[in-house]
DOMI-898501 format. One line per field, with one value per residue (C-alpha): residue in one letter; chain; residue number from 1; x, y, z. Coordinates in pm, 1 decimal, always signed. Each point is the difference from the previous one (the first is absolute). Layout:
BEGIN
r [A / ...]
c [A / ...]
k [NUM / ...]
px [X / ...]
py [Y / ...]
pz [Z / ...]
***
This chain:
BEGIN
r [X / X / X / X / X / X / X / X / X / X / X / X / X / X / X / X / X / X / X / X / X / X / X / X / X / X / X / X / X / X / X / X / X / X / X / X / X / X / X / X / X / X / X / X / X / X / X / X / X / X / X / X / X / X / X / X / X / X / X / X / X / X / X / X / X / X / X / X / X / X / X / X / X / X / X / X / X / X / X / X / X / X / X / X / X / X / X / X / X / X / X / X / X / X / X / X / X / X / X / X / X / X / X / X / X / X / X / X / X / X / X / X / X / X / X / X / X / X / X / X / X / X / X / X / X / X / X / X / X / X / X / X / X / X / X / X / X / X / X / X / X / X / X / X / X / X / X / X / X / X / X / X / X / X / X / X / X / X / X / X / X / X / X / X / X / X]
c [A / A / A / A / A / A / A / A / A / A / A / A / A / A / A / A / A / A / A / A / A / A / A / A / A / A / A / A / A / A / A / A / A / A / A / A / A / A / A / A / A / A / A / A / A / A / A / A / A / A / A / A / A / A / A / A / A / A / A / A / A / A / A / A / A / A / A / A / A / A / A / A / A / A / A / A / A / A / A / A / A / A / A / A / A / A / A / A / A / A / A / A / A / A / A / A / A / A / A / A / A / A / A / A / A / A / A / A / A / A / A / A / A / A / A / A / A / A / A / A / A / A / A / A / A / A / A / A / A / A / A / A / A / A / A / A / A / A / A / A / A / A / A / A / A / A / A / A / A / A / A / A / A / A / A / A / A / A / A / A / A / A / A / A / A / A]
k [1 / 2 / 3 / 4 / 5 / 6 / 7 / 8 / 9 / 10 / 11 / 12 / 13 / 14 / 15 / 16 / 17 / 18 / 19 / 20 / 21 / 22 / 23 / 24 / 25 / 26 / 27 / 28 / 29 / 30 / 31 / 32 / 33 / 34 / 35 / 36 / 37 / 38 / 39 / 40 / 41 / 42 / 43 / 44 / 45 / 46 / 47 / 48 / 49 / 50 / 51 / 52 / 53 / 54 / 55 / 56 / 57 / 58 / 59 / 60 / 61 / 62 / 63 / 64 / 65 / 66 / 67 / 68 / 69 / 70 / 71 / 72 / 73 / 74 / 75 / 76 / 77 / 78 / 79 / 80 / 81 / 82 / 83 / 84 / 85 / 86 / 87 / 88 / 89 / 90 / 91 / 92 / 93 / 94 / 95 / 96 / 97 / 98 / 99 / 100 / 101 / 102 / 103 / 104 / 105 / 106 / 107 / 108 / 109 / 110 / 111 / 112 / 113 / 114 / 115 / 116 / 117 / 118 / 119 / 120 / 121 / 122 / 123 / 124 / 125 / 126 / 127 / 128 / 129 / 130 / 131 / 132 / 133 / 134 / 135 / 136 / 137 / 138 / 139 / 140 / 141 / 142 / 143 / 144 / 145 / 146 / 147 / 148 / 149 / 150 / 151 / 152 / 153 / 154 / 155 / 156 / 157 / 158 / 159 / 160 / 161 / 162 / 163 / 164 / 165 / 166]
px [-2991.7 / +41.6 / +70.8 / -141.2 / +83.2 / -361.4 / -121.6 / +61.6 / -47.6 / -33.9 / -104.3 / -359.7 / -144.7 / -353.9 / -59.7 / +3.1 / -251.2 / -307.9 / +210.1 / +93.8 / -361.0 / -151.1 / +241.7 / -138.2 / -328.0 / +32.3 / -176.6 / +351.6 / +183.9 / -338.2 / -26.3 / +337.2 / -7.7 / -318.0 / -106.8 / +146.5 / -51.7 / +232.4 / +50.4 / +67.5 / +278.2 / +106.2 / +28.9 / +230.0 / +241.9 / +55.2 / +99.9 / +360.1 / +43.2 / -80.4 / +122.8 / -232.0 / +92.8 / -210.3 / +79.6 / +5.1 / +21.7 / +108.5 / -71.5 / -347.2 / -92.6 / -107.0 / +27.5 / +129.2 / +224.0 / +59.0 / +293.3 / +27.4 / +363.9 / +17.4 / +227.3 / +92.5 / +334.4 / -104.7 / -264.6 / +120.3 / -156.1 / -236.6 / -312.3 / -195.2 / -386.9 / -53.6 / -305.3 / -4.0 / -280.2 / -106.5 / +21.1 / +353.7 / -6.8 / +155.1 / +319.1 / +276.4 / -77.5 / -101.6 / +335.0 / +210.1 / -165.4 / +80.3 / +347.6 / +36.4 / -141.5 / +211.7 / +325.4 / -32.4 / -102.0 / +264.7 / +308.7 / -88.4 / -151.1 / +190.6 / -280.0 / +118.8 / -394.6 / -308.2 / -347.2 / -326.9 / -400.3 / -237.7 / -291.0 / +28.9 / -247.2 / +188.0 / +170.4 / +110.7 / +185.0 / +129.5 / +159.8 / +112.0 / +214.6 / +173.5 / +108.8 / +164.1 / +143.5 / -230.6 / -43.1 / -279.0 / -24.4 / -289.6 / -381.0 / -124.0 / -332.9 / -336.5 / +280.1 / -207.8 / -377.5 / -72.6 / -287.6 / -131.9 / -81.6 / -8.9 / +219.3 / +296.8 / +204.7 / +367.7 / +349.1 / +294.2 / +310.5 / +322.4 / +314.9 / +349.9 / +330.2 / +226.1 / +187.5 / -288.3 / -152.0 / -36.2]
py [+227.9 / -173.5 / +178.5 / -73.5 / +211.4 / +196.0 / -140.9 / -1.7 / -298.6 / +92.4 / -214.2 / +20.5 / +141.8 / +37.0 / +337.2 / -123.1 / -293.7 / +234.1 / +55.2 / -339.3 / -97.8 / +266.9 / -186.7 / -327.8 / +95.0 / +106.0 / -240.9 / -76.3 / -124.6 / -134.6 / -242.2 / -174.9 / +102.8 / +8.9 / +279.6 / +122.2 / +267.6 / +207.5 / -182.4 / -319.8 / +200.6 / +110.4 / -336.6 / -125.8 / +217.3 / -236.8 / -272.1 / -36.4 / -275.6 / +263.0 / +318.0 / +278.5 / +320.4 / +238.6 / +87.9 / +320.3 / +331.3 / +311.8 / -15.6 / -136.2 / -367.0 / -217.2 / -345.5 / -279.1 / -278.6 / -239.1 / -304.3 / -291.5 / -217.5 / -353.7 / -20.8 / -439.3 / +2.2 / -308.6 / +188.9 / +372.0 / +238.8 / +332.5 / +68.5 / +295.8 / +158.8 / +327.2 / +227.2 / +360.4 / +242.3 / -32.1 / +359.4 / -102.7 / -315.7 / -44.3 / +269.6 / -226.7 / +40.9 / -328.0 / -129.7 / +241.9 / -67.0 / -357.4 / +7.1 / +227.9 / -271.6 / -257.8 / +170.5 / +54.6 / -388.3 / -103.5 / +247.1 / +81.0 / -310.2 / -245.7 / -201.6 / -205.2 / -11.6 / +188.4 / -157.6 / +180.4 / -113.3 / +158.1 / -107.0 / -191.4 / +249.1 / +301.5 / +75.6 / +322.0 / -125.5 / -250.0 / +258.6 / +190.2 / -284.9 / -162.4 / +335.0 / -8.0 / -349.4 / -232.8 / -286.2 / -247.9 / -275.5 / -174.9 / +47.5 / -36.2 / -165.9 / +59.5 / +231.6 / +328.5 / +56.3 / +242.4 / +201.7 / +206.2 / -352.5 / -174.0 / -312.0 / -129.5 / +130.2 / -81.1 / +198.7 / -16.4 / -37.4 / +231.3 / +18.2 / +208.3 / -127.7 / +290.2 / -23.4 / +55.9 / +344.9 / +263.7]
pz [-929.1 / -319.0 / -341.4 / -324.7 / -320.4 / +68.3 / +326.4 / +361.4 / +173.9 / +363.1 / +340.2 / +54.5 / +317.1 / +136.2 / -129.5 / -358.8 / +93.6 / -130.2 / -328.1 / -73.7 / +57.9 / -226.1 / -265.4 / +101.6 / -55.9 / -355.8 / -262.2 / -164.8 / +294.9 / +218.2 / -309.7 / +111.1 / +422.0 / +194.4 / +135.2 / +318.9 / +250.4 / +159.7 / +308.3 / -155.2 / -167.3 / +335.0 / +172.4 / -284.5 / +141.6 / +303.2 / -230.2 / +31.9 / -252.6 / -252.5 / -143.2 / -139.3 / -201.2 / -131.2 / -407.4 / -24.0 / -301.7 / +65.7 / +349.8 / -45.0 / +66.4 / -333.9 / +157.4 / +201.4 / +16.1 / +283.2 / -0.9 / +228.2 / +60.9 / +14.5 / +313.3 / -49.2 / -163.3 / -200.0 / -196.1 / +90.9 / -266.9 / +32.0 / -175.6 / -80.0 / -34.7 / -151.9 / -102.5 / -145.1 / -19.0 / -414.3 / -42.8 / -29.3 / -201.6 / -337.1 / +101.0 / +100.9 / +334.3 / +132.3 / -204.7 / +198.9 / +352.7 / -42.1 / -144.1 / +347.8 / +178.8 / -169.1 / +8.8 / +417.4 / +14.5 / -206.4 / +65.0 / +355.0 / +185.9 / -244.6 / -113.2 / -320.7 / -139.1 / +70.9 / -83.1 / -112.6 / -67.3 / -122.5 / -165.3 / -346.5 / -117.2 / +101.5 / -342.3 / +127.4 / +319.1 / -216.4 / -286.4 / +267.8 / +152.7 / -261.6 / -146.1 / +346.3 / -87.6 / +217.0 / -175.6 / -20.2 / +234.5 / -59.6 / +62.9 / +312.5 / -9.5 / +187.0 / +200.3 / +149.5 / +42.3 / -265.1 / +244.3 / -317.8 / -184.7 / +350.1 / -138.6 / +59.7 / -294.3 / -123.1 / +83.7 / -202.6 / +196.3 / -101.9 / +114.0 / -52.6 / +53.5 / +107.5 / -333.3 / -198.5 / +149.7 / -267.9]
***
């Protein structure tokens, strides 16, 4: 389990798939993630090149955030994807799941930078990271297929050097 200053950041298992989708589903967070059910949530589990926690309040679950490792110790680094229910948007929270995040990546598995991106449109995912101290990279162009305007639509790359995590 990972500790924030609010949140608990705890591993994921297939009893919170229904949860996590419910989340999903929401018009906030469907905007950026397509809509999944359950059982899609479920399989992710087998993915060991991944790690999943579920973000959670006072015992209850508010969101999700899942972080993959770059193994190749030419280009070793880590890189995160996060949602949270919007019920709980604008409180710090999404700040203090991903410091969580960020600290465990840095401190624990020793990555040097972690890597993040979301949607140039997403001004909120955006704030939320570089009060973190992710920095801009550049924009990544024609990058994901936006399925709400069905186009491919631009990313912006960030990333955090262990140094700079705030």
């Amino acid at each position: 389990m990972l500790h924030g200053e609010q949140v608990v950041l705890r591993p994921m298992t297939e009893l919170d798939a229904e949860r996590v989708s419910e989340i999903r589903r929401t018009p906030d967070v469907a905007r950026w993630w397509r809509k999944r059910d359950a059982d899609y949530t479920r399989g992710k589990l087998a993915d060991d090149d991944l790690a999943y926690w579920v973000v959670e309040l006072d015992g209850a679950a508010i969101g999700f955030v899942q972080a993959y490792e770059e193994a190749d110790p030419e280009y070793r680094h880590a890189g995160l994807d996060l949602f949270l229910d919007p019920a709980f948007h604008g409180q710090g929270l999404g700040r203090d799941a991903v410091r969580a995040a960020s600290r465990y990546l840095l401190e624990d598995r020793g990555h040097h930078r972690l890597v993040i991106d979301p949607a140039a449109a997403n001004t909120r995912a955006i704030r939320c990271y570089e009060a973190v101290g992710f920095r801009r990279v550049g924009v990544l162009r024609s990058y994901w297929w936006d399925h709400v305007e069905e186009r491919w639509a631009d990313g912006l790359l960030l990333d955090l050097l262990a140094d700079e995590l705030t």
